[in-house]
C-alpha positions as CSV (number, residue, x, y, z in Angstrom):
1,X,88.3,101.3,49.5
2,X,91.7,100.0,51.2
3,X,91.8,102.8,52.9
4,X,89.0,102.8,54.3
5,X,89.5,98.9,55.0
6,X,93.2,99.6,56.5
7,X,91.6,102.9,58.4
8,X,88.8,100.3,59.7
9,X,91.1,97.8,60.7
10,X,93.6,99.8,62.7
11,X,90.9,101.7,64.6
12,X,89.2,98.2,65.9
13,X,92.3,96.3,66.2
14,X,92.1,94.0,63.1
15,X,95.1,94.0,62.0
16,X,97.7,91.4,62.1
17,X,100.4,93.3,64.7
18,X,104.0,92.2,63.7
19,X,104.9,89.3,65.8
20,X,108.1,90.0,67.5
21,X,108.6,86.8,70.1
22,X,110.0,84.0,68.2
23,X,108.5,81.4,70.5
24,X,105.8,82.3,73.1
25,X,107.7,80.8,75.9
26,X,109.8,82.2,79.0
27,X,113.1,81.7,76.6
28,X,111.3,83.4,74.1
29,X,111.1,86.2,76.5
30,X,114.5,85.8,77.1
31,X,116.2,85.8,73.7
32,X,114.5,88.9,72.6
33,X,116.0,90.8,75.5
34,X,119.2,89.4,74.3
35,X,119.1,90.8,71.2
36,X,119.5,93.9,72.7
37,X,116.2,95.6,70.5
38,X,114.7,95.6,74.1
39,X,115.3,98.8,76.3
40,X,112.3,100.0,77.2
41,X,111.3,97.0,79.4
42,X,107.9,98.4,81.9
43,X,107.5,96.2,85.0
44,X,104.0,96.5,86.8
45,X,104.2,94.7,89.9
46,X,101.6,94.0,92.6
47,X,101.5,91.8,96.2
48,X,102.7,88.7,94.7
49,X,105.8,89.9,94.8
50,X,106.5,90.7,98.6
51,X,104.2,87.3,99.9
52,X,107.9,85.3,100.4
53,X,109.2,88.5,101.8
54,X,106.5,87.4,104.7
55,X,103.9,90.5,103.4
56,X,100.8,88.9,102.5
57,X,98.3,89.6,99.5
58,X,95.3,90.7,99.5
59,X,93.2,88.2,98.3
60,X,94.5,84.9,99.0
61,X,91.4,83.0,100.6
62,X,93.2,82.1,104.0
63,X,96.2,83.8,103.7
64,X,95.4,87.3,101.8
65,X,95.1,90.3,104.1
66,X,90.9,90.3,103.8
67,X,91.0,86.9,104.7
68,X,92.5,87.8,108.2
69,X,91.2,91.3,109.4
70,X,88.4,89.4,111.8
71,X,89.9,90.9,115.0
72,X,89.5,94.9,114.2
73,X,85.8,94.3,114.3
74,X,85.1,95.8,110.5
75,X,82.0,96.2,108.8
76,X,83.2,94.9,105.4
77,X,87.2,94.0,105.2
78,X,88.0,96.9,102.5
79,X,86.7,99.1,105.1
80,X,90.1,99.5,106.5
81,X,91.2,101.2,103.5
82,X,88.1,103.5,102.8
83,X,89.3,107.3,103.5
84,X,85.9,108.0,105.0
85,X,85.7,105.0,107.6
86,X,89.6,105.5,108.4
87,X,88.3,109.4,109.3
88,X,85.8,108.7,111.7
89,X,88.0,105.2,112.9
90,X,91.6,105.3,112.1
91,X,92.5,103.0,114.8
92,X,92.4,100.0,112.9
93,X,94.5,100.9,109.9
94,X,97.3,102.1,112.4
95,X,96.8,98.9,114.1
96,X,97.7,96.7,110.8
97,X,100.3,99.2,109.8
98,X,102.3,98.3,112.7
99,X,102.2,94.6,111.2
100,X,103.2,95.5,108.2
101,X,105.0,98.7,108.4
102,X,107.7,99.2,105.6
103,X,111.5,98.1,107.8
104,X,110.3,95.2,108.8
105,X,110.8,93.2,105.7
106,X,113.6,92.5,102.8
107,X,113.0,93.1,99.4
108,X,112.7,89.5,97.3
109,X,114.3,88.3,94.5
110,X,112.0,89.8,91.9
111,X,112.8,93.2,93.7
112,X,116.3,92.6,93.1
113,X,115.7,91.2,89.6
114,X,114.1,94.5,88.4
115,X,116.7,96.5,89.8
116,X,119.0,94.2,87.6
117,X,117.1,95.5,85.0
118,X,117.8,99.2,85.6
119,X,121.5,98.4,86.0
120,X,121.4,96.9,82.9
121,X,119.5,99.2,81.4
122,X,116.7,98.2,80.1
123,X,113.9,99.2,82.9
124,X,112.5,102.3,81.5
125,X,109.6,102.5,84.6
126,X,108.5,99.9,87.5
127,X,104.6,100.9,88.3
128,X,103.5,98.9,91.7
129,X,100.3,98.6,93.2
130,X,102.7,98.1,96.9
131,X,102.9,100.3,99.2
132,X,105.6,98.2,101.4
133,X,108.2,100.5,99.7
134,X,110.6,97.3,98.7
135,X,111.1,98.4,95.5
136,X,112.9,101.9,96.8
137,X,115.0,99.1,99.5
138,X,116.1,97.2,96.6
139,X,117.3,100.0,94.7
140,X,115.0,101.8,92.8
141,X,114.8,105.1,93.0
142,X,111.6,107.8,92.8
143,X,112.5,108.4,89.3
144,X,112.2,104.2,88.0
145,X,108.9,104.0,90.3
146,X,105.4,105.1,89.9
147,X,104.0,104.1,93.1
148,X,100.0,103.6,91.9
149,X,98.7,103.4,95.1
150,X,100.7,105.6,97.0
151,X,103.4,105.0,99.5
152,X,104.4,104.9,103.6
153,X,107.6,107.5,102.6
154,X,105.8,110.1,103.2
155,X,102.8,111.5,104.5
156,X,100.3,114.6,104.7
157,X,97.7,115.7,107.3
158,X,94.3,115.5,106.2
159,X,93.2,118.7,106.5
160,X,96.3,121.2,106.1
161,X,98.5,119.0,104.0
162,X,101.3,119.3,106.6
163,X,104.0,116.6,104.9
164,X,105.8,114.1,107.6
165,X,108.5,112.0,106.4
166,X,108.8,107.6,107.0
167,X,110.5,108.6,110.5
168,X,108.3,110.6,111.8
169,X,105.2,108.5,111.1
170,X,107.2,104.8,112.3
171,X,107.9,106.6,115.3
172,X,104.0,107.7,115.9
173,X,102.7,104.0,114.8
174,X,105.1,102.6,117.2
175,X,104.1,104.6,120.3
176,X,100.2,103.1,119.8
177,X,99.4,107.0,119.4
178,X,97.3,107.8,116.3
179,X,99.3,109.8,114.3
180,X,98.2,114.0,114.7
181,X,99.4,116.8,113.2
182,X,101.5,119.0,114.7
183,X,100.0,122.3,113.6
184,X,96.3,121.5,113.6
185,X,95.9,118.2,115.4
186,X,93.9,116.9,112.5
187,X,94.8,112.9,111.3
188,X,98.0,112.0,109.6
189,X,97.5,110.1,106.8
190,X,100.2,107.8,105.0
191,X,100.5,108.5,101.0
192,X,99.1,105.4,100.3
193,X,95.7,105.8,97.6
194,X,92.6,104.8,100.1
195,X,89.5,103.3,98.3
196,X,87.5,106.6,97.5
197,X,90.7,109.1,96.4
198,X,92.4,109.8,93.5
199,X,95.9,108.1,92.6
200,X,98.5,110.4,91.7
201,X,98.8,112.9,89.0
202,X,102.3,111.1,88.2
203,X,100.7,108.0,87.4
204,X,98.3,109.4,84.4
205,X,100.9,111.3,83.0
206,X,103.3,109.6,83.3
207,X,101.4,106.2,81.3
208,X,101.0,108.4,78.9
209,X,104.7,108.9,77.6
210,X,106.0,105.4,79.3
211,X,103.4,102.8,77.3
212,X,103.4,103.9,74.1
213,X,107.4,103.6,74.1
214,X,107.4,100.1,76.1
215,X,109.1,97.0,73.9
216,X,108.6,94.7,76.7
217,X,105.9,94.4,79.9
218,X,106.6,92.1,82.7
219,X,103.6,91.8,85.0
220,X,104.2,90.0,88.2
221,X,102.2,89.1,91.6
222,X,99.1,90.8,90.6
223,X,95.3,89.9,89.7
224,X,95.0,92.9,87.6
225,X,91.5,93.2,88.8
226,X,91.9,96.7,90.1
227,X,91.3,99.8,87.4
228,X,92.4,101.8,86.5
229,X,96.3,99.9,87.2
230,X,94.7,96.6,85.3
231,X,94.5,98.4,82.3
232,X,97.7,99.8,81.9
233,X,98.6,96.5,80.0
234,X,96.1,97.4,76.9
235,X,98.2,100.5,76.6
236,X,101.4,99.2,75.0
237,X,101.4,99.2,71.1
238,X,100.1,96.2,69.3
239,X,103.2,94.4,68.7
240,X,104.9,95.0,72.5
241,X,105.2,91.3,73.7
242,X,103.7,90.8,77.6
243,X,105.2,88.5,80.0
244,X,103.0,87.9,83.1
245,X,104.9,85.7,86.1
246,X,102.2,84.9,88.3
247,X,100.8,81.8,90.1
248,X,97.5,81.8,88.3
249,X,96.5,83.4,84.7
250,X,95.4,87.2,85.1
251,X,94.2,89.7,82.6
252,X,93.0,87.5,80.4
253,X,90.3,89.3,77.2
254,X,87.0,88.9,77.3
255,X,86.7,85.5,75.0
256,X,83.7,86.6,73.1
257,X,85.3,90.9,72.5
258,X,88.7,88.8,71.5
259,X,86.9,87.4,68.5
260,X,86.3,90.7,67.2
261,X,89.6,91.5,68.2
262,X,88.5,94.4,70.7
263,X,90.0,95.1,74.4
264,X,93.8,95.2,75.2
265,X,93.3,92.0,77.2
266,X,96.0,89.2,77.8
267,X,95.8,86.0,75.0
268,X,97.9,83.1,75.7
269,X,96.1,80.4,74.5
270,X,93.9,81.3,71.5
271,X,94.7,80.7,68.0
272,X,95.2,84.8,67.6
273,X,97.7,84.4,70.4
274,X,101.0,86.2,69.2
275,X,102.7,88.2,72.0
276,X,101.4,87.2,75.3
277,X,103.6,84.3,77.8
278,X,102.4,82.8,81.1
279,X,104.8,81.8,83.3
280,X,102.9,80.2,86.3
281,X,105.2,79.8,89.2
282,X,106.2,82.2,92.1
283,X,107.5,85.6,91.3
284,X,111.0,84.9,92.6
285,X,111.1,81.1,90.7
286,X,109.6,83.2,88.0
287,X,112.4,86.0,88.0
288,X,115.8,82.6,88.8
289,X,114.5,81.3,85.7
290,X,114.4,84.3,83.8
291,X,117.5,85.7,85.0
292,X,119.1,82.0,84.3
293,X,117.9,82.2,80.3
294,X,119.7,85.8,80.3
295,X,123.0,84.3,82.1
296,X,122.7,86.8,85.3
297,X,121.5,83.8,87.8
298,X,124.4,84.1,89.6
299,X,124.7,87.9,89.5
300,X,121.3,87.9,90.8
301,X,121.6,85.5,93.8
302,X,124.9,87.5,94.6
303,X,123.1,90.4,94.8
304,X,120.2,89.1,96.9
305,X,123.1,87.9,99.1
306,X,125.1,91.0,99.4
307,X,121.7,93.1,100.2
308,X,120.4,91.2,102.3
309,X,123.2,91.0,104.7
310,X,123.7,94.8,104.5
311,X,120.2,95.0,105.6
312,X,120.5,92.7,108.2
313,X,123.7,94.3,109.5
314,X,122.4,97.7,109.5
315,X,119.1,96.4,111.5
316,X,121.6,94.9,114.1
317,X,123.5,98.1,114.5
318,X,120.3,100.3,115.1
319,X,119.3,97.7,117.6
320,X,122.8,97.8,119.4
321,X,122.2,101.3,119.6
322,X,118.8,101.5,121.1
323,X,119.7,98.8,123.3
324,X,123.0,100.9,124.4
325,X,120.4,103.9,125.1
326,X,117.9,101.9,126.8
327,X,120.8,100.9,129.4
328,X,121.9,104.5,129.7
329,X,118.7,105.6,130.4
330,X,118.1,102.8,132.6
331,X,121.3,103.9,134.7
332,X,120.8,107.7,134.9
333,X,117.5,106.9,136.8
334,X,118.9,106.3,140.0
335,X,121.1,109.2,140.4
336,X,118.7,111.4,139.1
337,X,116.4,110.2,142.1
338,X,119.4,110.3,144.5
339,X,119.8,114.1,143.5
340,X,116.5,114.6,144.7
């Protein structure tokens, strides 16, 4: 009979999970990573965390991206990001990818604060829902990322799978061309996941070794309203403690299935509530305070610092240089016309 009762439990989530936070608060959080049990930390990032690089969200009422696609004439905002409208009218999607177009931004503190993590080592995987390719600026490498929804650093033609690398294709957004193939003229597409395809292979098997082993999951700057990303937190074991840094709660069970103790959904508040911690604020405030209760704040902002003038010193370089051949072109004209 306790068997069965024990076999019962487990299977529906019954149980009473061993509580590993010692208080369900940010220095919580923060002690446990101290103790140095935690070294499989997963991060799962989405928008949120690239708005104060100047990228917005997607869903902010008057700031998100949907909020603010009026002038490309759509039938339905998302539309810009359905494979089969961007087929037949792939003009607008280039159009907004030269507004957003990865280069044109620096990654943010949180960027910098997970690649703290990896340093440190303790980040075992970051999975994003961006496709502004921050992450990889601040640090992170192919291996510490699954990109969920795809990425701008590289790209495939849409009917002989052609790759173009993150050159090529800034180079054709940039010239107001529509980006062709050049083999069988077909459309270019980015490697970013389009409503109406598949993410990648690397995400489902790769979930699949990464949850089960996580001892820690940050979530930070997403809604986790999108499947199947938003249910990646329900795959961590029982006891693995959650953090979510977000401006507003997210994830949050079903109130009547958490009674029963079914779904993997987030529980801060309830009586039951044992591993999950909100932190509403910013994703960057989020990540200072954070970094602050670990004693890295000042490697951190020394970091962002240093990075951020590397970036800004390299862009100043490359526009030197394109300004230097603009005036050599510029100069050649003339004799070339004298020669004539």
């Amino acid at each position: 009979m306790d068997f069965l009762r024990n076999l019962f439990s487990s299977t529906l989530g019954l149980g009473s999970p061993e509580k590993v936070l010692d208080d369900l608060t940010l220095e919580g959080v923060a002690r446990y990573i101290k103790s140095g049990k935690c070294k499989n930390i997963i991060c799962m990032v989405g928008a949120g965390i690239s708005t104060s690089a100047g990228i917005p969200d997607f869903r902010s009422p008057e700031t998100g991206l949907y909020a603010n696609l009026q002038k490309y004439n759509l039938p339905y905002p998302e539309a810009i990001f359905q494979i089969d409208y961007f087929k037949k009218h792939p003009e607008p999607f280039f159009a907004l990818a030269r507004e957003l177009y990865p280069g044109q931004f620096k990654p943010t503190i949180c960027h910098y604060f997970m690649k703290l993590l990896k340093d440190k080592g303790h980040l075992r995987r970051c999975y994003s829902q961006n496709i502004d390719t921050l992450e990889r600026v601040a640090g992170l490498e192919g291996e510490d990322l699954i990109e969920a929804h795809g990425t701008f650093f590289t790209s495939h033609c849409v009917s002989c799978s052609k790759e173009f690398n993150l050159d090529w294709m800034r180079d054709q957004i940039f010239s107001d061309d529509v980006p062709r193939c050049d083999g069988c003229s077909s459309l270019v597409k980015p490697d970013i996941v389009f409503f109406g395809e598949n993410l990648p292979v690397r995400f489902f098997t790769s979930m699949k070794m990464d949850f089960p082993r996580c001892d820690l999951l940050i979530v930070m700057g997403t809604s986790l309203q999108v499947q199947p990303f938003a249910g990646l937190v329900g795959r961590v074991s029982k006891s693995c403690p959650r953090l979510l840094i977000n401006m507003e709660k997210a994830g949050q069970a079903d109130p009547m299935l958490g009674l029963l103790g079914f779904g993997g959904g987030m529980d801060f508040e309830s009586d039951k509530a044992y591993r999950d911690v909100a932190h509403i604020s910013t994703c960057d405030d989020g990540c200072l305070a954070l970094a602050e209760l670990l004693g890295w704040k000042e490697e951190l902002t020394e970091l962002v610092k240093k990075e951020h003038g590397r970036i800004d010193s390299q862009d100043k370089r490359e526009k030197s240089k394109g300004a230097a051949a603009n005036e050599s072109s510029a100069s050649e004209a003339p004799a070339a016309k004298k020669e004539e």
